[in-house]
VEXNU-102399 format. One record per residue: residue in three letters; x, y, z of N, C-alpha, C in turn. Coordinates in nm, 3 decimals. Layout:
R   type        nu        nv        nw       cau       cav       caw        cu        cv        cw
R    ALA         X         Y         Z         X         Y         Z         X         Y         Z
...
***
This chain:
R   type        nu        nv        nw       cau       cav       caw        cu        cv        cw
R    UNK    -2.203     2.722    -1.112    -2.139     2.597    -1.156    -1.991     2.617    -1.185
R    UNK    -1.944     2.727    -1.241    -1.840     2.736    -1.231    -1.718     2.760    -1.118
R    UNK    -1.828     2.831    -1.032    -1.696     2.742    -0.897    -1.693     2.666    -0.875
R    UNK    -1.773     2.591    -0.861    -1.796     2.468    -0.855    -1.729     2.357    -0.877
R    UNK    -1.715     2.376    -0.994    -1.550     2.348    -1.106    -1.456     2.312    -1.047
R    UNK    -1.418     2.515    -1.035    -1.304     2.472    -0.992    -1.256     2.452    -0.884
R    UNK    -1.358     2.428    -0.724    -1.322     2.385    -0.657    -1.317     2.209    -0.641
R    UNK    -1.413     2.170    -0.733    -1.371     2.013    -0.715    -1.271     1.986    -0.811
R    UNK    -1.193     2.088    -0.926    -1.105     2.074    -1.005    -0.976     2.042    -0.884
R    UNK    -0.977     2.205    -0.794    -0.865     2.173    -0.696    -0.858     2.080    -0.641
R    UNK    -0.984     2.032    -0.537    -0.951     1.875    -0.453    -0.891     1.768    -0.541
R    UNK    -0.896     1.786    -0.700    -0.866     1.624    -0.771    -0.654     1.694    -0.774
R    UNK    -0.678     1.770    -0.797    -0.526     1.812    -0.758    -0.464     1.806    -0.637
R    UNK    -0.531     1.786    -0.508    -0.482     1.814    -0.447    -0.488     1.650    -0.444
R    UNK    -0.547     1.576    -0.485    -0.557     1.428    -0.447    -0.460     1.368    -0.511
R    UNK    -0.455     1.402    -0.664    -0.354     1.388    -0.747    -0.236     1.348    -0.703
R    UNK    -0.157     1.512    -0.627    -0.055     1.505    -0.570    -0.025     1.428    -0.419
R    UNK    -0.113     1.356    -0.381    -0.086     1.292    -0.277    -0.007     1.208    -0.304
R    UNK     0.102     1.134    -0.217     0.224     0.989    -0.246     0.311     1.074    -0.393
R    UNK     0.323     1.196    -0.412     0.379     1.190    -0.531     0.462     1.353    -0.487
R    UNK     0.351     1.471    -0.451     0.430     1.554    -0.414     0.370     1.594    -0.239
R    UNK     0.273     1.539    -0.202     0.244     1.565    -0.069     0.308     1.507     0.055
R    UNK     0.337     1.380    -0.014     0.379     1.249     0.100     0.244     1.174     0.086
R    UNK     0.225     1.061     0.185     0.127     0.969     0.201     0.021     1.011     0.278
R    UNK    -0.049     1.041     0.252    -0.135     1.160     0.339    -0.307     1.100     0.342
R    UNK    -0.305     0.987     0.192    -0.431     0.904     0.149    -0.555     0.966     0.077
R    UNK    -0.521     1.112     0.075    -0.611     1.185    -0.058    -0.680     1.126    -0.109
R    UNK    -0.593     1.030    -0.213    -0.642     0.981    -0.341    -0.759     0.846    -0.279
R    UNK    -0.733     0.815    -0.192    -0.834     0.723    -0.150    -1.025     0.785    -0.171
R    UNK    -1.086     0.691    -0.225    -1.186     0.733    -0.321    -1.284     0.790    -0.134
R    UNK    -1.286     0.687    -0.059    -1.339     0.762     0.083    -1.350     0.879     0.122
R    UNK    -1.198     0.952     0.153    -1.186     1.046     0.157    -1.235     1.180     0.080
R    UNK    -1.207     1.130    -0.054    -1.234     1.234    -0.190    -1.345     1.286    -0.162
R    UNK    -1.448     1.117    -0.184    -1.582     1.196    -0.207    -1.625     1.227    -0.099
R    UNK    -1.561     1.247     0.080    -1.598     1.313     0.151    -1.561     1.454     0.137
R    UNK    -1.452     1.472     0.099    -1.399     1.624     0.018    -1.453     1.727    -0.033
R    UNK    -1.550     1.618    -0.167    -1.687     1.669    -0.303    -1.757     1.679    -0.190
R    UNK    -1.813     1.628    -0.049    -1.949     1.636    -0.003    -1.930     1.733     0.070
R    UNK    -1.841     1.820     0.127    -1.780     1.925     0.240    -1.779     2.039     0.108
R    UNK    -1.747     2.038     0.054    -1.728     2.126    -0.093    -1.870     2.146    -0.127
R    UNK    -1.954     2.078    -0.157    -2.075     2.078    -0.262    -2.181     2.085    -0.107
R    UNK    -2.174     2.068    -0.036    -2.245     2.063     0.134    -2.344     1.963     0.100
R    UNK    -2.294     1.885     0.059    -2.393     1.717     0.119    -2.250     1.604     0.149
R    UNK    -2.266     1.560     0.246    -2.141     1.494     0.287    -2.246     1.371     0.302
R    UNK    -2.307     1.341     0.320    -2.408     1.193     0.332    -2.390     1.131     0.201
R    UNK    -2.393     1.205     0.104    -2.399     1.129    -0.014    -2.269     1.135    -0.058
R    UNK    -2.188     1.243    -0.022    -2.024     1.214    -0.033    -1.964     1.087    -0.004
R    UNK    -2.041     1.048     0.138    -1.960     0.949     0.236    -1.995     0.844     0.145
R    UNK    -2.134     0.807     0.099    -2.209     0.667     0.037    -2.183     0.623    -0.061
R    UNK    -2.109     0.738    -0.171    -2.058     0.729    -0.276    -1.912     0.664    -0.246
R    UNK    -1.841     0.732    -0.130    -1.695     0.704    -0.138    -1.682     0.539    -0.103
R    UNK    -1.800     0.551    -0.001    -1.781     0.401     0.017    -1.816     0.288    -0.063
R    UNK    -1.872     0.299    -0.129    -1.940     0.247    -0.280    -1.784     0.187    -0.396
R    UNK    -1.722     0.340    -0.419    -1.597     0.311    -0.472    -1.511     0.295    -0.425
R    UNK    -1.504     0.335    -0.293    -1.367     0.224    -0.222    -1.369     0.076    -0.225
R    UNK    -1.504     0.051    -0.176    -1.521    -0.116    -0.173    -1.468    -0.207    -0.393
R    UNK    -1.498    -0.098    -0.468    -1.457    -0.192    -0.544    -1.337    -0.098    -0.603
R    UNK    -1.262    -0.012    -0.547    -1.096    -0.001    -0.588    -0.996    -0.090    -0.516
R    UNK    -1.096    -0.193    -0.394    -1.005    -0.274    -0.314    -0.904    -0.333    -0.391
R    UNK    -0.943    -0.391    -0.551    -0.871    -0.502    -0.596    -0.858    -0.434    -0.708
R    UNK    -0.775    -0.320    -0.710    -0.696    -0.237    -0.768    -0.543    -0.237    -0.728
R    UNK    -0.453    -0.332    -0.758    -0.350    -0.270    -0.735    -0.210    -0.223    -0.855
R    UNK    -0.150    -0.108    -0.809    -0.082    -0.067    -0.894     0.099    -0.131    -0.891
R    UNK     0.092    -0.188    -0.972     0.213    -0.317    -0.985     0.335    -0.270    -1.064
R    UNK     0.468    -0.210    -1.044     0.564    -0.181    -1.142     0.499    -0.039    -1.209
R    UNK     0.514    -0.059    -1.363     0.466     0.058    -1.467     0.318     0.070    -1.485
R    UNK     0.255    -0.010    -1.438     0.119    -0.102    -1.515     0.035     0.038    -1.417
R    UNK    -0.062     0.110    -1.508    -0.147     0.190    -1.501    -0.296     0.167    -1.459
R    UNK    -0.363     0.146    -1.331    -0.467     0.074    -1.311    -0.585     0.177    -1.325
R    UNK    -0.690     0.105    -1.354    -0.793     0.231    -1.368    -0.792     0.348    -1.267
R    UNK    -0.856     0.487    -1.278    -0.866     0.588    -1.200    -0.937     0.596    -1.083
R    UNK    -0.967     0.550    -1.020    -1.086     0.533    -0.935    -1.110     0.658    -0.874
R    UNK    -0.972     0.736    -0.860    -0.953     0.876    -0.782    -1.078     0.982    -0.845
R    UNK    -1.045     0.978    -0.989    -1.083     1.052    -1.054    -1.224     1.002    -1.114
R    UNK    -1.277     0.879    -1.061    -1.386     0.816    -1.079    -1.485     0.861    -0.973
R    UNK    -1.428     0.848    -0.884    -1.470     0.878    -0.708    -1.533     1.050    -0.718
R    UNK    -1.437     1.135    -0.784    -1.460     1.287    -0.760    -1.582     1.312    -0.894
R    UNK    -1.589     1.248    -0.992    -1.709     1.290    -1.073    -1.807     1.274    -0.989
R    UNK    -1.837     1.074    -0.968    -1.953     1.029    -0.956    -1.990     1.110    -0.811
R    UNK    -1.919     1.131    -0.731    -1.959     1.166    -0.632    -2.022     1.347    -0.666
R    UNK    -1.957     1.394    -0.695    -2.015     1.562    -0.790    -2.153     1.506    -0.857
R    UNK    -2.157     1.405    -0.951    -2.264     1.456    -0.996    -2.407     1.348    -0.934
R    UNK    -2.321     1.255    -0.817    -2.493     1.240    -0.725    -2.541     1.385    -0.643
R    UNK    -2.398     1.422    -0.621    -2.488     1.525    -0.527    -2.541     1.678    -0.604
R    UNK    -2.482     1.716    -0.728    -2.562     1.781    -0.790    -2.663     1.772    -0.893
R    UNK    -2.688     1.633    -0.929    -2.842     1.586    -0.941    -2.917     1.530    -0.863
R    UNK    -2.865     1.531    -0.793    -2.958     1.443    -0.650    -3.000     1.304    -0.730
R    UNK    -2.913     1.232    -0.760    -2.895     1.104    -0.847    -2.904     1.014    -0.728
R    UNK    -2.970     0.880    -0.751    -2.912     0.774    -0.670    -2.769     0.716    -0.687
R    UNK    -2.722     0.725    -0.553    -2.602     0.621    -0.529    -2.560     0.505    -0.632
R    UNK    -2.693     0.422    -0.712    -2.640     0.321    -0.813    -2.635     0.410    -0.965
R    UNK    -2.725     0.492    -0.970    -2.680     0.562    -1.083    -2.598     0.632    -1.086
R    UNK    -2.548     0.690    -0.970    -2.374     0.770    -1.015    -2.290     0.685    -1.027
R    UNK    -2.287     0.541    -0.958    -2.203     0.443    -0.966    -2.184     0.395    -1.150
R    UNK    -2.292     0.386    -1.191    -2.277     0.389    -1.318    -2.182     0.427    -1.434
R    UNK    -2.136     0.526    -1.348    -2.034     0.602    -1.431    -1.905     0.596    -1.389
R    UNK    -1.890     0.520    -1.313    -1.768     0.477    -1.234    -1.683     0.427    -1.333
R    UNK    -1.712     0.302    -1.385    -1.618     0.246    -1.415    -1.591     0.293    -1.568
R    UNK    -1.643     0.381    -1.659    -1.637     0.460    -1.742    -1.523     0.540    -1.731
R    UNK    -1.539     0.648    -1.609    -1.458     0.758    -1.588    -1.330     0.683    -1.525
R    UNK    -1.324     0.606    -1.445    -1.199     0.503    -1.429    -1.099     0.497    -1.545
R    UNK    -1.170     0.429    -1.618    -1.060     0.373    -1.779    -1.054     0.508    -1.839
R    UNK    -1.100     0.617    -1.846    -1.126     0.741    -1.922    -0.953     0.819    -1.883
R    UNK    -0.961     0.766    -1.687    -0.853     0.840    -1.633    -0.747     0.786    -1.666
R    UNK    -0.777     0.642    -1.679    -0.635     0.536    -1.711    -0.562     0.572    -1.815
R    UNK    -0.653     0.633    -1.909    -0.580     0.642    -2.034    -0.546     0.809    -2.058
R    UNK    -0.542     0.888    -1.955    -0.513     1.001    -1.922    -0.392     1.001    -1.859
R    UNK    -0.386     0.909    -1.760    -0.238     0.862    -1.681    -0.177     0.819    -1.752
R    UNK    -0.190     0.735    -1.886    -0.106     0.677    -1.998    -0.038     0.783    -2.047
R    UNK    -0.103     0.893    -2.106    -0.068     0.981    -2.154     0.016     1.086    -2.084
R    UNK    -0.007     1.112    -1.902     0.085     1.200    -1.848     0.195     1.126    -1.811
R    UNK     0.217     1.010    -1.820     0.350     0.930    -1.763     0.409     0.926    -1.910
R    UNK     0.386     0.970    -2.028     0.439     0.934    -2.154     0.486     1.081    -2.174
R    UNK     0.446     1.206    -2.136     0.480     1.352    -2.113     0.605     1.339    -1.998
R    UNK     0.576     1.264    -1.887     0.731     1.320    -1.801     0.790     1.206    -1.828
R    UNK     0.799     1.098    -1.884     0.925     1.022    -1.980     0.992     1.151    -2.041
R    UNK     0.885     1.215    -2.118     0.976     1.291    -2.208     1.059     1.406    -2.127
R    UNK     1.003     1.430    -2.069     1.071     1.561    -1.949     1.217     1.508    -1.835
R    UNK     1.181     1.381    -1.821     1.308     1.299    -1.766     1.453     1.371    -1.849
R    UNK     1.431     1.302    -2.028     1.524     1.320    -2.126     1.569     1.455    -2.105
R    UNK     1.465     1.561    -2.089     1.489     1.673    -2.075     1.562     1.711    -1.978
R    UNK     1.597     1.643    -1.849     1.611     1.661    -1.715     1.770     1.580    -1.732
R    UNK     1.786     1.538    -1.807     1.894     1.425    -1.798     2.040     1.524    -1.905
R    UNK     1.948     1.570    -1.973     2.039     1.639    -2.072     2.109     1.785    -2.015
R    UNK     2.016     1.839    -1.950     2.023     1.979    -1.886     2.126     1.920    -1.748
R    UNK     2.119     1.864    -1.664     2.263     1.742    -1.589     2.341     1.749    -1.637
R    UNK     2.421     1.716    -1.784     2.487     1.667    -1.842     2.559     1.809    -1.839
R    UNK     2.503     1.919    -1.898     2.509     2.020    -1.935     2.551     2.127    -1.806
R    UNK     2.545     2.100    -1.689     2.570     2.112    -1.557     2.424     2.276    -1.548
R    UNK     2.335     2.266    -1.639     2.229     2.337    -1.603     2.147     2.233    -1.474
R    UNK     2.172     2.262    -1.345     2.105     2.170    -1.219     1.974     2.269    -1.200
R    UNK     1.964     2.371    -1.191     1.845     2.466    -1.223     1.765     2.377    -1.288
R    UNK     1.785     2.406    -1.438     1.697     2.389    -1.506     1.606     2.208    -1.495
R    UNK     1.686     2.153    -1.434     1.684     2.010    -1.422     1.610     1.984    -1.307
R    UNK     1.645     2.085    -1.220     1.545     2.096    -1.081     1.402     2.113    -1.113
R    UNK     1.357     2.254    -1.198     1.256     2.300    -1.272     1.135     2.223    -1.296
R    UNK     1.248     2.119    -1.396     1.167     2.004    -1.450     1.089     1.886    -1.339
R    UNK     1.187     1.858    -1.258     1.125     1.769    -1.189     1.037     1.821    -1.102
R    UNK     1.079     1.939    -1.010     0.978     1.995    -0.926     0.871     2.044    -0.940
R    UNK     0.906     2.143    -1.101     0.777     2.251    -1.108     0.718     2.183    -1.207
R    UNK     0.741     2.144    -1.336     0.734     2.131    -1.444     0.617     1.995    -1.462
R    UNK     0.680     1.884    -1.373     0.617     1.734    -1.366     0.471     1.778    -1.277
R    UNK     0.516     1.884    -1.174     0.407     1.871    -1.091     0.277     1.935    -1.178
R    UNK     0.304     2.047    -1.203     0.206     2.147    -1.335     0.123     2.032    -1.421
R    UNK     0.194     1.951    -1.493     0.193     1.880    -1.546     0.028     1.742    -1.465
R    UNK     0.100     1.673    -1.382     0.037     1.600    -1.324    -0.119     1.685    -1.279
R    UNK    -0.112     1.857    -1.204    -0.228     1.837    -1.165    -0.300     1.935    -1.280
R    UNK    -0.224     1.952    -1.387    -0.357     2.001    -1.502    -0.425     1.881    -1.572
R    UNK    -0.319     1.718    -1.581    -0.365     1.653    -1.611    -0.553     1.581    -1.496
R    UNK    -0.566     1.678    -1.398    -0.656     1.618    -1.332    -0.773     1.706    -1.305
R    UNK    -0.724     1.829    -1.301    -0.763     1.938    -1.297    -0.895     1.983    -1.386
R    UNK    -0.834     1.961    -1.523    -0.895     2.002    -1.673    -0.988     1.890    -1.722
R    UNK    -1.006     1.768    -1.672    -1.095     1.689    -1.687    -1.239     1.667    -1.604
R    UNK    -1.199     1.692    -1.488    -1.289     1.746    -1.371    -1.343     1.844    -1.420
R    UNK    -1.298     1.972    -1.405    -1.336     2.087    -1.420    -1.442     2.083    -1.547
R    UNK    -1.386     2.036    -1.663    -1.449     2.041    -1.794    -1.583     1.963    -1.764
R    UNK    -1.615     1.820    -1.655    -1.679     1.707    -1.622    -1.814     1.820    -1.531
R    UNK    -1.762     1.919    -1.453    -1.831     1.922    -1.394    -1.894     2.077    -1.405
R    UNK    -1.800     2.132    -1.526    -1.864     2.277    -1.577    -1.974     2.265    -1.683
R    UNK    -1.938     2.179    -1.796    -2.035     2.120    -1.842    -2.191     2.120    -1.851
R    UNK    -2.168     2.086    -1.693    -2.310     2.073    -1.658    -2.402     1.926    -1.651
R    UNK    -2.484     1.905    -1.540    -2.550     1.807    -1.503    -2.638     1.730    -1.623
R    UNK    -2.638     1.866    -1.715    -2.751     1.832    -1.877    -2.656     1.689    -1.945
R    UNK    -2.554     1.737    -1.946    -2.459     1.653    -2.021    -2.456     1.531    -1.979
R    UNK    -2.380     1.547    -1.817    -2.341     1.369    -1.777    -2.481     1.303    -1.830
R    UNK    -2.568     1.346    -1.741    -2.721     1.300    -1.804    -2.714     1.226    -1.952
R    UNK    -2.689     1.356    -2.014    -2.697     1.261    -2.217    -2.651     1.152    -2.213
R    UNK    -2.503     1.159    -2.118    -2.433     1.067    -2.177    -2.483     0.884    -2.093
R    UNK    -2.561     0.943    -1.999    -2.556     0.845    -1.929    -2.675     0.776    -2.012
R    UNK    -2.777     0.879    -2.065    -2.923     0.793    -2.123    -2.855     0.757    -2.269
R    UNK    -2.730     0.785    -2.307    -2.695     0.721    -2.448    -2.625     0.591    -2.374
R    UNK    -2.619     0.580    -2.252    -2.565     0.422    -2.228    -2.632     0.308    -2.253
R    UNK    -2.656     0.166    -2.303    -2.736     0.071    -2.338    -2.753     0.048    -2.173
R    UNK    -2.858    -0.012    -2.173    -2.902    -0.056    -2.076    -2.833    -0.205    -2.036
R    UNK    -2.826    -0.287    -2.150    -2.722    -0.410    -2.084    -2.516    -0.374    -2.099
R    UNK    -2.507    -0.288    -2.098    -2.377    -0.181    -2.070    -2.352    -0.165    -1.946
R    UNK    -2.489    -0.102    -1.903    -2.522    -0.027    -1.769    -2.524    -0.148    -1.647
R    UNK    -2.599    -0.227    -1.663    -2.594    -0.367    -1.594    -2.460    -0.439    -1.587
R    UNK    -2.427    -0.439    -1.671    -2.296    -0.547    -1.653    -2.183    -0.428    -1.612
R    UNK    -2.195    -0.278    -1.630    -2.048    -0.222    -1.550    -2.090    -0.231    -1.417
R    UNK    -2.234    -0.236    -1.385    -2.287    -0.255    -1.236    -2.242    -0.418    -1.154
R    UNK    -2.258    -0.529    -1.240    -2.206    -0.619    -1.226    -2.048    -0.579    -1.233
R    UNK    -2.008    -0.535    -1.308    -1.831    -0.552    -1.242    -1.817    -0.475    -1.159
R    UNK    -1.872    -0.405    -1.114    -1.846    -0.323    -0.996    -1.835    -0.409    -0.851
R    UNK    -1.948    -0.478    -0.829    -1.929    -0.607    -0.754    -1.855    -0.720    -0.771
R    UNK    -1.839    -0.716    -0.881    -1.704    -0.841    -0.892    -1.597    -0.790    -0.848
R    UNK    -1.559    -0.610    -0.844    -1.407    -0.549    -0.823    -1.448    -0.579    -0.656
R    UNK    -1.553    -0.540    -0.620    -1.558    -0.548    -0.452    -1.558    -0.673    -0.428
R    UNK    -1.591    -0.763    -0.471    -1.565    -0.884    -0.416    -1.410    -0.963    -0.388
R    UNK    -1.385    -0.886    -0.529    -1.157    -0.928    -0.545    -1.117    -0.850    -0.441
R    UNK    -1.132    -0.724    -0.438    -1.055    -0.629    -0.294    -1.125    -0.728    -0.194
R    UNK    -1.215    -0.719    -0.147    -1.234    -0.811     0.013    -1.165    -0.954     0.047
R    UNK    -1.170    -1.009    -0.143    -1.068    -1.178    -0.107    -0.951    -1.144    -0.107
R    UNK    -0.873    -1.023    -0.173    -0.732    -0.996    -0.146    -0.724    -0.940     0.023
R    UNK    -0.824    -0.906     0.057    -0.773    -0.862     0.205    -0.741    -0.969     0.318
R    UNK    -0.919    -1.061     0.293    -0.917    -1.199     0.315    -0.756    -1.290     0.366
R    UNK    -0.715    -1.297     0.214    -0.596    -1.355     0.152    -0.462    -1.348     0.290
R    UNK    -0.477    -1.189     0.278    -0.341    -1.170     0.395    -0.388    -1.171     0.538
R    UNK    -0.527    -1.181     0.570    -0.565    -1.205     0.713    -0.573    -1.359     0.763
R    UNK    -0.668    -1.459     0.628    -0.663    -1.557     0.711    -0.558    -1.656     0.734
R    UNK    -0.431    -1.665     0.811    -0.344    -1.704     0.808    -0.374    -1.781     0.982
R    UNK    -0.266    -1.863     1.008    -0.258    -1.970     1.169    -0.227    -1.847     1.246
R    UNK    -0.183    -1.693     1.217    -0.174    -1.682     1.298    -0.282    -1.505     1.371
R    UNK    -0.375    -1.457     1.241    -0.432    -1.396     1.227    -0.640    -1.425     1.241
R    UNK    -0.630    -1.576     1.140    -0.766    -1.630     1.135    -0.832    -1.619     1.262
R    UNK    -0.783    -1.627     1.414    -0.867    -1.641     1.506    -0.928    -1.498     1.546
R    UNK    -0.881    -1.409     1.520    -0.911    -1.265     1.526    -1.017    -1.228     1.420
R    UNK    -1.011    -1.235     1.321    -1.122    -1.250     1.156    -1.242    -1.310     1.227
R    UNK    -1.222    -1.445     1.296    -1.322    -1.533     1.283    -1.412    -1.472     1.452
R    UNK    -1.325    -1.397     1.544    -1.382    -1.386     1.639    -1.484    -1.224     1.613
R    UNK    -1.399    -1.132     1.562    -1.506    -1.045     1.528    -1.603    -1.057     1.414
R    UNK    -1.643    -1.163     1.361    -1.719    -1.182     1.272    -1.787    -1.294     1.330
R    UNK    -1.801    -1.352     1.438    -1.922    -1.471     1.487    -1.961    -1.310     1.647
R    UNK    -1.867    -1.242     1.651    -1.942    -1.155     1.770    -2.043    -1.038     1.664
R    UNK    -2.015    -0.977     1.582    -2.173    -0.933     1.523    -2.188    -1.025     1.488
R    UNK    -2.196    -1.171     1.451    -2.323    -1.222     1.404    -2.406    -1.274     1.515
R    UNK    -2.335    -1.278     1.645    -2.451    -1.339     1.759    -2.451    -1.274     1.867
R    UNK    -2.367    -1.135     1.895    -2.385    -1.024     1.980    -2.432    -0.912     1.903
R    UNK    -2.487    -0.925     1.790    -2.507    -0.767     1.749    -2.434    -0.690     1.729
R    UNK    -2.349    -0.634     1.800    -2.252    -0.501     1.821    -2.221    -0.448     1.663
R    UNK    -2.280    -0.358     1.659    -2.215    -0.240     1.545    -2.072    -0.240     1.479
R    UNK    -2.035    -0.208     1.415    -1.882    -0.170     1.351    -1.791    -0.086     1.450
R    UNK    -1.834     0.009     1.494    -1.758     0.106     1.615    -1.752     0.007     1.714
R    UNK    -1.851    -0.019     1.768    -1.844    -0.129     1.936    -1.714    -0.279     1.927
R    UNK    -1.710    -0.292     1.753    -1.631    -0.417     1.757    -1.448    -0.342     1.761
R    UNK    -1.473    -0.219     1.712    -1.334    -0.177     1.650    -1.294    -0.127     1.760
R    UNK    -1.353    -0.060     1.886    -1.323    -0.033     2.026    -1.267    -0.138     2.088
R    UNK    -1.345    -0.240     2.105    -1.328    -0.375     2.167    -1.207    -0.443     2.073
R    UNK    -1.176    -0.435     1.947    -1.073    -0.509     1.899    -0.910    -0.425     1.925
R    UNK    -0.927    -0.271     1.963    -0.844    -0.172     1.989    -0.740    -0.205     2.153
R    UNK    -0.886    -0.218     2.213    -0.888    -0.279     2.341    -0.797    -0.376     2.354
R    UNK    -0.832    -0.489     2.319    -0.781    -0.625     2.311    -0.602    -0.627     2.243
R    UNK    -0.595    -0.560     2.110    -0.454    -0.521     2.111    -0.375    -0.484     2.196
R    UNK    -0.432    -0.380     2.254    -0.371    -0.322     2.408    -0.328    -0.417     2.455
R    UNK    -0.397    -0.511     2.484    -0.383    -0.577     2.650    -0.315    -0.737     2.572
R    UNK    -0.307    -0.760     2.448    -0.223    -0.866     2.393    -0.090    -0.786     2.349
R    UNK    -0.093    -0.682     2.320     0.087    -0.626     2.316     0.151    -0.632     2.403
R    UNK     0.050    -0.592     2.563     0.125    -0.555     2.683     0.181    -0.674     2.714
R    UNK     0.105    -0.806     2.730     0.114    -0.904     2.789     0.265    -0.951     2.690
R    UNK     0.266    -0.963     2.533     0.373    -1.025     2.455     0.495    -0.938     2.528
R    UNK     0.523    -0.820     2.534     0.608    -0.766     2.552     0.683    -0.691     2.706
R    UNK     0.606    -0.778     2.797     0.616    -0.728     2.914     0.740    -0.774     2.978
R    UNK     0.763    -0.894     2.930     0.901    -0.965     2.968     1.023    -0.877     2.908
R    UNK     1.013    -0.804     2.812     1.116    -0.753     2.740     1.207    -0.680     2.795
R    UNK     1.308    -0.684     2.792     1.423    -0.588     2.887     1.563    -0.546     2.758
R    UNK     1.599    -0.428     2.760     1.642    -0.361     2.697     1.756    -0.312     2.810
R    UNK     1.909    -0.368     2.764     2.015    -0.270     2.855     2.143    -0.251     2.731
R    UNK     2.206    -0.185     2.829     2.333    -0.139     2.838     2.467    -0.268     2.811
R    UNK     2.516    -0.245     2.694     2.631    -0.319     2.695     2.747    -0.266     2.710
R    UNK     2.875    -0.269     2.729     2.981    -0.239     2.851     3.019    -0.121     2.708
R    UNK     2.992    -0.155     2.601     3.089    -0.068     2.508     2.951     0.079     2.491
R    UNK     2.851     0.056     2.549     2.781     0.175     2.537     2.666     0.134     2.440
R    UNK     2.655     0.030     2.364     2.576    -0.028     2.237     2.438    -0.091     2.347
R    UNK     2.303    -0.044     2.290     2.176    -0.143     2.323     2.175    -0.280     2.284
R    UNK     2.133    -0.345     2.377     2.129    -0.483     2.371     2.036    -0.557     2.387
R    UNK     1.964    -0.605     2.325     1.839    -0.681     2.385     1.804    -0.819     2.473
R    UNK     1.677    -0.843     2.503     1.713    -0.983     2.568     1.703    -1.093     2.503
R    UNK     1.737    -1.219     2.576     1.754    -1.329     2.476     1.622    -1.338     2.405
R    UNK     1.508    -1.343     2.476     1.364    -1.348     2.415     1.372    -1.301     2.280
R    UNK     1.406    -1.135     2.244     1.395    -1.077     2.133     1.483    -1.071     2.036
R    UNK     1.575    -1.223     2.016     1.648    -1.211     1.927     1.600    -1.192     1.799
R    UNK     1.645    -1.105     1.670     1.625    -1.153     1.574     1.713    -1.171     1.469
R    UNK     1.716    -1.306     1.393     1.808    -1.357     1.317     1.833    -1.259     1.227
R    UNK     1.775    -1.137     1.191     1.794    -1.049     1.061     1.884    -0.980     1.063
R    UNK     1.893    -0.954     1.243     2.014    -0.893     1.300     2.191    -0.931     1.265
R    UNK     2.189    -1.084     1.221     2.299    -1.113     1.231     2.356    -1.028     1.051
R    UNK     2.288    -0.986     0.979     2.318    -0.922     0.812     2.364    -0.818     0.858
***
């Protein structure tokens, strides 16, 4: 159990640092993760079922300005650890989802209130023309920082031991347990109408509405529609853009054709 630890300690670090010190790479996406925990722990079936479980309701999660939204990252890497090392059902690890979510939120409260303070630190040592030490801070210091904050909660979550989550889960009330199960479907329901939201538009809706009446009266699977909708991009880009002609203006500058003007151009 203790490697165990700390290898799903590392993946939450390594997820951690995704968009922050990796680049955009999508780590933290709860999908991925708990395919991560299932390649790690060698059950990836229940990795995948879990991730998809908490992706569908981190849809209508979004992170706005300062505003700290629940963890789902770090929601995603428990529940998914401890279906597959109790051999738990899929709704009972979900259970603990939205628990370990707010648990992380208020963990992220606390590490964004640590590199505030390290900023000051970073700002003063500038001043001071120490650029070293100012480098330190932001590079080494914030990062340390960020993945012990992810690291040491995991690790502790999943060294513990399976005895524990257990306690804690049979000290949950049973109408507790129901209604975080109910918001769990209410979060998946907000992510699918926010997606909704930016698809069905005059000039998107006919695409929504065509792969969704073809499985409902051709059958075709999820792969067979996403081939066929891949397809169809193809051959509607080619066609929009086939007229397009791109030359040479006398001073050496690209020029486009009248077709592709765009007014943004004139700023």
């Amino acid at each position: 159990m203790f490697w165990n630890a700390i290898i799903i300690g590392l993946i939450g670090v390594i997820c951690i640092l995704d968009s922050r010190f990796l680049g955009r790479l999508n780590f933290e996406r709860p999908l991925i993760t708990c395919t991560l925990v299932g390649v790690a722990l060698g059950n990836v079936p229940v990795g995948l079922a879990v991730g998809a479980s908490v992706e569908l309701m981190s849809l209508g999660i979004v992170n706005i300005g300062g505003a700290v939204p629940p963890d789902m990252c770090m929601a995603a890497i428990i529940t998914s650890a401890y279906a597959i090392l109790t051999s738990a059902t899929t709704e009972t690890a979900l259970a603990l989802a939205v628990p370990i979510a707010v648990l992380g939120q208020i963990i992220g409260v606390m590490g964004r209130t640590l590199l505030g303070m390290l900023t000051h630190v970073a700002d003063r040592a500038i001043e001071e023309g120490n650029f070293s030490k100012a480098r330190r801070v932001h590079i080494l210091w914030g990062t340390i920082i960020y993945s012990l904050l992810y690291f040491i909660p995991i690790f502790l979550a999943i060294y513990a031991g399976t005895g524990v989550v257990e306690a804690i889960v049979a000290v949950i009330p049973v109408w507790l347990t129901s209604g975080l199960n109910l918001a769990t479907k209410f979060l998946t329901a907000y992510g699918l109408a926010l997606l909704l939201s930016t698809m069905l538009n005059k000039d998107l809706a006919v695409f929504f509405f065509l792969g969704f009446f073809t499985v409902g009266y051709l059958g075709l699977d999820i792969t067979a529609i996403a081939l066929f909708a891949s397809i169809l991009a193809f051959i509607l880009s080619s066609l929009k853009f086939r007229n397009s002609t791109v030359g040479m203006s006398s001073g050496g500058a690209v020029t486009l054709a009248k077709d592709d003007y765009d007014p943004l151009e004139d700023d």
